[in-house]
C-alpha positions as CSV (number, residue, x, y, z in Angstrom):
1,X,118.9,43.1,88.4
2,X,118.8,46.7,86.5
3,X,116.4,45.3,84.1
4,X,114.4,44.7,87.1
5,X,114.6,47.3,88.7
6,X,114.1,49.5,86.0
7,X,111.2,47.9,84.7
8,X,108.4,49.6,86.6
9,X,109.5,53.2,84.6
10,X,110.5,51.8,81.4
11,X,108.6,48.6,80.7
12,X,108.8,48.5,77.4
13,X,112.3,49.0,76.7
14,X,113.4,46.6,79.5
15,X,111.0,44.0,78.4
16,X,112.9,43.6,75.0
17,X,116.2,44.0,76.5
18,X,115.3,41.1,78.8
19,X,114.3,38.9,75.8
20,X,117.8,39.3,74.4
21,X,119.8,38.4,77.4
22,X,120.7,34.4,78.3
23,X,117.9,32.9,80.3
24,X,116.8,29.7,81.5
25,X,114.7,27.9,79.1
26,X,111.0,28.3,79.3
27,X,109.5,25.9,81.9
28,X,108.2,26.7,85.6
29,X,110.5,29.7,85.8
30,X,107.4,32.6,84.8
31,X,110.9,35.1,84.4
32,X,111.7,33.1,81.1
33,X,108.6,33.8,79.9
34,X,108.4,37.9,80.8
35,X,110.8,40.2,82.8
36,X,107.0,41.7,84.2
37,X,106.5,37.6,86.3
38,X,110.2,38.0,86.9
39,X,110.7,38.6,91.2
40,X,111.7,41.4,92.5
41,X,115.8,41.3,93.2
42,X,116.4,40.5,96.9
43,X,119.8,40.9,98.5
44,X,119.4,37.5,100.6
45,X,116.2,34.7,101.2
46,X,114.3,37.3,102.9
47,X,111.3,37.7,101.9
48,X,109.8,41.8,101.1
49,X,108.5,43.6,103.4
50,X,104.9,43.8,102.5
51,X,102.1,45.3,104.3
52,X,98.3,43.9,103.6
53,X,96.6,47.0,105.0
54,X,99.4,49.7,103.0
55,X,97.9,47.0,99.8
56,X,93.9,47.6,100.9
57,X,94.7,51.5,101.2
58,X,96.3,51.5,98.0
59,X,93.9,49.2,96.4
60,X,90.9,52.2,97.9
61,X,92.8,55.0,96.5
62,X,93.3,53.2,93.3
63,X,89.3,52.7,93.2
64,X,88.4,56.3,93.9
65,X,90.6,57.5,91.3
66,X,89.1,55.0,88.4
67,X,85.7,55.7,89.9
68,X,86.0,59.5,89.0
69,X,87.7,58.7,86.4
70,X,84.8,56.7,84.8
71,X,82.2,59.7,86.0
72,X,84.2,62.5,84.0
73,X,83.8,59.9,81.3
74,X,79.8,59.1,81.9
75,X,79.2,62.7,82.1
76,X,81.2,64.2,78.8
77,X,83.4,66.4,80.9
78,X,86.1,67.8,78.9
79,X,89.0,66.1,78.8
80,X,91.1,69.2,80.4
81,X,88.1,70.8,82.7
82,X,89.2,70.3,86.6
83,X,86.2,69.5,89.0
84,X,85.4,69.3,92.4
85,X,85.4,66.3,94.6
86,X,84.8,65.6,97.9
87,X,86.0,62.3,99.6
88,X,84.6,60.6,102.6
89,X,86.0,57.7,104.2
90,X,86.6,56.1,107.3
91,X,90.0,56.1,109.9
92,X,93.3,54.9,107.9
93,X,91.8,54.8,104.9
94,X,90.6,58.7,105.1
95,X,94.3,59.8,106.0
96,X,95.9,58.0,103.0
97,X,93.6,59.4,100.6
98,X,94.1,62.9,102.5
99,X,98.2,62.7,102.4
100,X,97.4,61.4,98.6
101,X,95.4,64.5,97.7
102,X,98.0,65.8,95.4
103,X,98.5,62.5,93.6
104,X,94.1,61.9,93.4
105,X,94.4,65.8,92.0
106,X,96.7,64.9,89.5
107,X,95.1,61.5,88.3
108,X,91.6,62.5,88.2
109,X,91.9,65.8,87.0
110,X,90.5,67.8,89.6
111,X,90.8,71.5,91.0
112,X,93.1,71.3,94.2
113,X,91.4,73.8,95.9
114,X,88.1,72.1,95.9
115,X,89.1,68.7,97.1
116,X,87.9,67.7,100.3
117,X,88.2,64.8,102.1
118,X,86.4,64.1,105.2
119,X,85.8,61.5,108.3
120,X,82.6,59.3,107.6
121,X,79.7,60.5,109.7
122,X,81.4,64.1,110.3
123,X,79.1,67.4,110.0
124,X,81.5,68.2,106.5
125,X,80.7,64.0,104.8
126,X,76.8,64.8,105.7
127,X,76.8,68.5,104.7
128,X,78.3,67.2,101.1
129,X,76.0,64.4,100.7
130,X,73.2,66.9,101.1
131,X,74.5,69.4,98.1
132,X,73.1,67.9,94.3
133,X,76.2,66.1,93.5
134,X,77.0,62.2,91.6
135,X,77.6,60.0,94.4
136,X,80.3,57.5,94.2
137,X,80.2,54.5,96.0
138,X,83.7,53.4,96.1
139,X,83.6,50.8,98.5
140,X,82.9,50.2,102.0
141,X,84.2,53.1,103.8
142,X,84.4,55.5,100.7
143,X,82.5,57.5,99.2
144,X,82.8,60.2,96.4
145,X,80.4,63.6,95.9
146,X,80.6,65.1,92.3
147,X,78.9,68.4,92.1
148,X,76.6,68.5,89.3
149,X,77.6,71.7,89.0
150,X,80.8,71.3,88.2
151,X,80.6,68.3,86.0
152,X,78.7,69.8,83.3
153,X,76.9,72.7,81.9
154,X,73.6,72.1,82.3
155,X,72.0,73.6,79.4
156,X,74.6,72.1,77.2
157,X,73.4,69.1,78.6
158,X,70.4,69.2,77.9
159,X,70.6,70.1,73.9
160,X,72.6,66.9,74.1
161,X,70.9,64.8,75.4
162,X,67.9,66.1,73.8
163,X,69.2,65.4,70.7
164,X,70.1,62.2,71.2
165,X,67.0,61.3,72.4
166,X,65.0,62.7,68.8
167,X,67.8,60.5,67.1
168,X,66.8,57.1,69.5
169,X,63.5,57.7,69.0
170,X,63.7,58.3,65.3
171,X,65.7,54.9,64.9
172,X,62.4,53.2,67.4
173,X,60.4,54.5,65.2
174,X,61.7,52.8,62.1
175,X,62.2,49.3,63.7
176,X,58.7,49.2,65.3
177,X,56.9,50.2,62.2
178,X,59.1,47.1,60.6
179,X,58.0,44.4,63.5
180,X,54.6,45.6,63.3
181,X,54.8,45.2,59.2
182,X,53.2,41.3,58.7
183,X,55.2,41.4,55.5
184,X,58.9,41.2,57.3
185,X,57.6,39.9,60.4
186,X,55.8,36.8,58.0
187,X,58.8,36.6,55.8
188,X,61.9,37.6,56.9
189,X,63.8,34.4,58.8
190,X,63.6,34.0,62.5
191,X,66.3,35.0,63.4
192,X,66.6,38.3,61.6
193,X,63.1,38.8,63.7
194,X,64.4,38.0,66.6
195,X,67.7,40.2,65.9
196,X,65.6,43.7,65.5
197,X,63.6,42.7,68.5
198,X,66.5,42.8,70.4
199,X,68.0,46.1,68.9
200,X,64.3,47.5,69.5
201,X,64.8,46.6,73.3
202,X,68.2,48.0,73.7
203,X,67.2,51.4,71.9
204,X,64.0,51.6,74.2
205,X,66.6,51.2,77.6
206,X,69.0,53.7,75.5
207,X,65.6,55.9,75.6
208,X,64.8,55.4,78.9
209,X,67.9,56.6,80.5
210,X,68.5,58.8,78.4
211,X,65.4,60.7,79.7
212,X,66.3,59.8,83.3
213,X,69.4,61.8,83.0
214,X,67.2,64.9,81.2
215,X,64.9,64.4,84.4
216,X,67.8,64.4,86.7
217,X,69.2,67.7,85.4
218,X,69.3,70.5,87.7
């Protein structure tokens, strides 16, 4: 029972510890196999209190934290730079995320005092979708505003990016003037062809968002 209960802060340790203790032997009984499929410990039959709309509220905060998550990543923030976020969502859902704030500040890495989270359809959720920010759909219900701003130097950006894109182009250039050479094209076996044709078409859509994202720059 302290295995179990323990396991959720030390997973690693207990997980060991529970390989070394008597068990049943490994059958039906998922516990045999891992302490993490083992049940929680109950004091009688009845069964946990569980709450399918606490799990959906839980589940939408847990999506709005990977989805910023995954933005700071897209965009190159620096790993210790605190942004701005504003959050709009809908009833229950909007009052979790709200009483969360601290925790979404914490996982995300954002700047507690600008965090907002408002009601869907509110003069705040309209005036934030209207400011040049990354929108993040969440889900239904949730929605995430970025500021631009504050997700990345723009003229740091742009020598990026720039860069990148003489380095795509560069490597374009190569493998087109290869496939339009008869002498590889004639010789070389099918499927080599066929192989820098597809690395010529997945550098052109590197190249082509690439300059959406210089276009999109403020």
């Amino acid at each position: 029972t302290s295995l179990r209960l323990l396991h959720p802060y030390m997973p690693y340790v207990t997980e060991q510890l529970w390989h070394h203790l008597p068990r049943s032997s490994k059958g039906e009984d998922a516990a045999a196999h891992s302490l993490m499929l083992a049940d929680w410990p109950q004091m009688d039959e009845t069964p946990l209190v569980s709450s399918a709309e606490d799990i959906g509220a839980f589940e939408s905060f847990q999506s709005l934290t990977r989805s910023i998550r995954n933005a700071r990543a897209e965009y190159n923030v620096e790993p210790g730079k605190k942004i701005s976020a504003t959050v709009v969502a809908k009833g229950s859902i909007k009052d979790v995320i709200a009483a969360e704030a601290k925790s979404l500040v914490a996982l995300a890495k954002l700047d507690p005092d600008q965090v907002f989270v408002y009601e869907a359809g509110s003069d705040e959720a309209k005036e934030a979708a209207a400011v040049d920010s990354v929108q993040l759909v969440v889900q239904d219900g949730v929605e995430a505003y970025l500021p631009l701003s504050g997700l990345i130097d723009p003229e740091k950006e742009r020598k990026r990016l720039e860069k990148q894109s003489e380095k795509v182009n560069k490597e374009i250039g190569k493998l087109a003037g290869r496939l339009k050479s008869k002498g590889f094209v004639d010789k070389a076996p099918p499927a080599v062809v066929d192989k820098a044709k597809a690395e010529l078409a997945e550098l052109e859509d590197q190249a082509s968002k690439i300059q959406a994202s210089l276009e999109a720059l403020p």
